[in-house]
C-alpha positions in Angstrom: 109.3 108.6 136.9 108.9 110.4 140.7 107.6 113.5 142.0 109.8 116.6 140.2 110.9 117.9 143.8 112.4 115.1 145.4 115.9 115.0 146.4 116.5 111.4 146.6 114.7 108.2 145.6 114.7 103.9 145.9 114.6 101.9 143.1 111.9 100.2 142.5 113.4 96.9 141.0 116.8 96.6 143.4 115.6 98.6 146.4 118.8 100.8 146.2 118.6 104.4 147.2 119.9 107.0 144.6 119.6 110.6 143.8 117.5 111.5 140.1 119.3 112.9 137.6 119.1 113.1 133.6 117.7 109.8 132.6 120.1 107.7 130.5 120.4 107.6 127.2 118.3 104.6 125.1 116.2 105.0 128.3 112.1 105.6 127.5 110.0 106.8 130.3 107.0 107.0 128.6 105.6 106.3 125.4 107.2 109.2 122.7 103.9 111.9 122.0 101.5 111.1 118.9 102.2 112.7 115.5 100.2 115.5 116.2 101.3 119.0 117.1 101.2 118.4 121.2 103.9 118.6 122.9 105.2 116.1 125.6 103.9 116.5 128.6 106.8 117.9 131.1 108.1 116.3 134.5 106.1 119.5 136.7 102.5 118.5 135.3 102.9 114.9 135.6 103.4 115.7 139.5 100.8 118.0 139.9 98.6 115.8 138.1 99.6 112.8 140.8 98.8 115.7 143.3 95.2 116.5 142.0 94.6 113.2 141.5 95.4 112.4 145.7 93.1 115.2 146.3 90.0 114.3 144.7 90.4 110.9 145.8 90.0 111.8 149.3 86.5 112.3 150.6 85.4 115.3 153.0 82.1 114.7 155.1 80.4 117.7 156.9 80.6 118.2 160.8 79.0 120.6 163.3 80.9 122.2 166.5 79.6 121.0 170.0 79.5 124.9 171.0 78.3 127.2 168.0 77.2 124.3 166.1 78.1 126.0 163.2 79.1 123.2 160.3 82.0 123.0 158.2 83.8 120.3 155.9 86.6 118.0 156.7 88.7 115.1 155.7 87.6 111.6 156.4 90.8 110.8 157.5 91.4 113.7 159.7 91.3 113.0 163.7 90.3 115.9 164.8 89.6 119.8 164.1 89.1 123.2 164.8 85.5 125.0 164.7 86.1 128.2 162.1 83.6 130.0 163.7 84.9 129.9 167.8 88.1 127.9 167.4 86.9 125.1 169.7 88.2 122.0 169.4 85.9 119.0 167.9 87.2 115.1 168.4 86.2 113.3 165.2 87.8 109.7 166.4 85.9 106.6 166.2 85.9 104.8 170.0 85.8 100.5 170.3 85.0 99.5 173.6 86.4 95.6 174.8 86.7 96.5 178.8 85.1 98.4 181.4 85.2 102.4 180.6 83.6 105.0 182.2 85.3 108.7 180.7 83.4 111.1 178.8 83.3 111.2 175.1 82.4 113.7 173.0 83.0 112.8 169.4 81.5 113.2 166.0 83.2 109.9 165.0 81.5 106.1 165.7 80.9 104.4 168.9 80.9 100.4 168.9 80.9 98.9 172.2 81.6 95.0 171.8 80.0 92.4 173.8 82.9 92.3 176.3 82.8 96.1 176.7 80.7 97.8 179.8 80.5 101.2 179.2 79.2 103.5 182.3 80.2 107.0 181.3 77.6 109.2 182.6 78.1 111.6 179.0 79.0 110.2 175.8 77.6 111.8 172.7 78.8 110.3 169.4 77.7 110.5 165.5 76.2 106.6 165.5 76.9 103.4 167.7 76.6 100.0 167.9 75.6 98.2 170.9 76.9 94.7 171.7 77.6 95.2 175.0 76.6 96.5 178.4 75.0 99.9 178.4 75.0 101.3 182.1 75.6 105.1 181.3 73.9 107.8 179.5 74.5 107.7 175.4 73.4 110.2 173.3 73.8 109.3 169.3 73.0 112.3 166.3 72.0 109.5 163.7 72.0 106.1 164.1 71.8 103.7 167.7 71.9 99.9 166.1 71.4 97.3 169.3 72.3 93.4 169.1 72.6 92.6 172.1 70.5 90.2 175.0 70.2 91.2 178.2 69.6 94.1 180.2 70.1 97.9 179.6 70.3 99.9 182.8 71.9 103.1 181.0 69.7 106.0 178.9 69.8 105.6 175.3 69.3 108.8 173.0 68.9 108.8 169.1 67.9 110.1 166.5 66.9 106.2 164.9 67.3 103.2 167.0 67.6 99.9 164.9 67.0 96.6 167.3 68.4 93.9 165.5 66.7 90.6 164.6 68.5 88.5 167.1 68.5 91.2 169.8 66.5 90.7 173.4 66.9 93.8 175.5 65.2 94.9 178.9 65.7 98.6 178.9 64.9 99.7 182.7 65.3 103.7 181.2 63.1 105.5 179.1 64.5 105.2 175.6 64.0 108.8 173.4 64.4 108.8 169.5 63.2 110.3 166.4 61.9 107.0 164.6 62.6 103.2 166.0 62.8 100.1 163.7 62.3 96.8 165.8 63.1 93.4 164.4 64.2 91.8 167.3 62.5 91.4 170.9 62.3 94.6 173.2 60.8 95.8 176.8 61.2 99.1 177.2 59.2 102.7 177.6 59.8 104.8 174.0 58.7 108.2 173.5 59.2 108.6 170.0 58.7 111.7 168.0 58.6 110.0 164.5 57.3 106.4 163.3 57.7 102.7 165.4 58.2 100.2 163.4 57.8 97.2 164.4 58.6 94.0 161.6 57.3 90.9 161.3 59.6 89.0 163.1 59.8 92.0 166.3 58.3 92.6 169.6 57.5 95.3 172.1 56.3 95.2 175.5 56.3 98.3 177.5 54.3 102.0 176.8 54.8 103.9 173.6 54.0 107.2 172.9 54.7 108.0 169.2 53.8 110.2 166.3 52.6 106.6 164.3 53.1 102.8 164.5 52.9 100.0 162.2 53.1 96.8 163.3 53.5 93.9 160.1 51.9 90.7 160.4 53.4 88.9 163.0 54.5 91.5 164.8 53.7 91.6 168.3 53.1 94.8 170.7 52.1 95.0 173.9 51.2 97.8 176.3 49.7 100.9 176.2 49.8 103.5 173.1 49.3 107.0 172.7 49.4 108.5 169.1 50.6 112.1 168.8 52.8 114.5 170.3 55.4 113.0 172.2 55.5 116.1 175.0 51.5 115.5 175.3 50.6 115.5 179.4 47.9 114.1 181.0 46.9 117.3 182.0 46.0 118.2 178.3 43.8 115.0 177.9 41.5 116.0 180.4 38.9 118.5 179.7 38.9 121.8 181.3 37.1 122.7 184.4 34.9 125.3 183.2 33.5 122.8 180.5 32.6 120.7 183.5 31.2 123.1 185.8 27.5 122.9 185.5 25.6 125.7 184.4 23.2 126.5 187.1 23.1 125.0 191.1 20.7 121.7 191.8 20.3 121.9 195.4 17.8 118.9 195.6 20.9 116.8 194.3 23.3 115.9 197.4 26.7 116.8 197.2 30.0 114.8 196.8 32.9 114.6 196.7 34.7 115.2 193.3 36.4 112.3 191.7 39.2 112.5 189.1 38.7 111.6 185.8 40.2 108.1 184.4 43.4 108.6 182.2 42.3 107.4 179.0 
């Protein structure tokens, strides 16, 4: 049996090319219909039913346009596609990284840069990554930043959750930004985090943190110095005002000096 369209077919037993016709008498294609009063199912529904069947065995995932950032659904095997709202044009290709690269992406697809890869792009924003290599440019990830790598990362690492893997033993010389941070491997870096830092039993941390929370298991190791709240918080707000200094009445018989500023806490 093949599709009810086709003009020509290959035999699936002698590989011989030949155009369908009326089967042959004798010859069963399918088992005759049950004693009931159904009838046989005919040669258009058995294709459209192999059509519907292709279609909901594809999956669709949901993507947002770099400009209007309005969201719309697409294939997972589609490379690429058009924004229905401003008609701009949105890469949806995954990118693997073995040499040195330094062009701009701009993808919703996957990022994995492998341990011989150095990428130095000064833009690349992608859905997730995965670092194994050397990161000397700016990388921006929407969901999920997973490092295993040891050694040193020069470049700017932005993500919504950074995963530093168990066997990972990074010296980030940037300030790392993220939503939440899970840390299982060893790590030197500055993080301003808006969310949780994590960091498991078998992780460390050395470097200033300035997070929403952290939880640190036993045998977990952080050092450096912490400051629990808003990420944006300034030193400016953590010292008190200068009319709540200001005394409230002049003491002339106590000499005067100079002001001195008040120790960051």
């Amino acid at each position: 049996m093949d599709y009810v369209a086709a003009k020509s077919t290959m035999c699936r037993q002698c590989g011989r090319s030949f155009v369908p016709g009326t089967p042959k008498p004798g010859l069963s294609l399918r088992p005759a219909p049950a004693s009931t009063n159904e009838p046989a199912p005919s040669r258009e529904s058995f294709g459209l039913g192999r059509i519907e069947g292709l279609w909901k065995g594809q999956r669709n995932r949901v993507v947002a346009c770099f400009e209007c950032k309005r969201k719309h659904e697409v294939s997972d095997a589609a490379t690429s596609t058009n924004c229905p709202g401003c008609s701009a044009h949105i890469d949806l290709r995954d990118y693997k990284i073995t040499t040195s690269f330094s062009r701009s992406i701009r993808t919703r697809g996957e990022l994995h840069l492998t341990s011989k890869g150095d990428l130095s792009s000064t833009s690349v924003v992608v859905k997730s990554a995965l670092i194994e290599g050397k990161l000397r440019g700016n990388l921006q990830c929407e969901e999920t930043a997973t490092i295993n790598y040891i050694g040193k990362i020069p470049g700017r690492l932005t993500a919504n959750y950074v995963l530093v893997e168990r066997k990972s033993d990074v010296q980030c010389f940037r300030r790392i930004r993220a939503g939440s941070i899970d840390i299982k491997g060893k790590m030197s870096a500055e993080v301003i985090a808006t969310g949780p830092v994590n960091i498991h039993k078998t992780g460390i941390l050395e470097g200033n943190v300035t997070a929403k929370s952290i939880n640190i298991e036993k045998g977990g190791i952080f050092t450096g110095q912490l400051v629990i709240g808003q990420a944006d918080l300034t030193q400016a707000e953590l010292l008190p005002s200068a009319q709540s200094v200001a005394p409230s009445a002049a003491e002339p018989d106590i000499p005067a000096a100079d002001a001195e500023p008040l120790p960051a806490t």
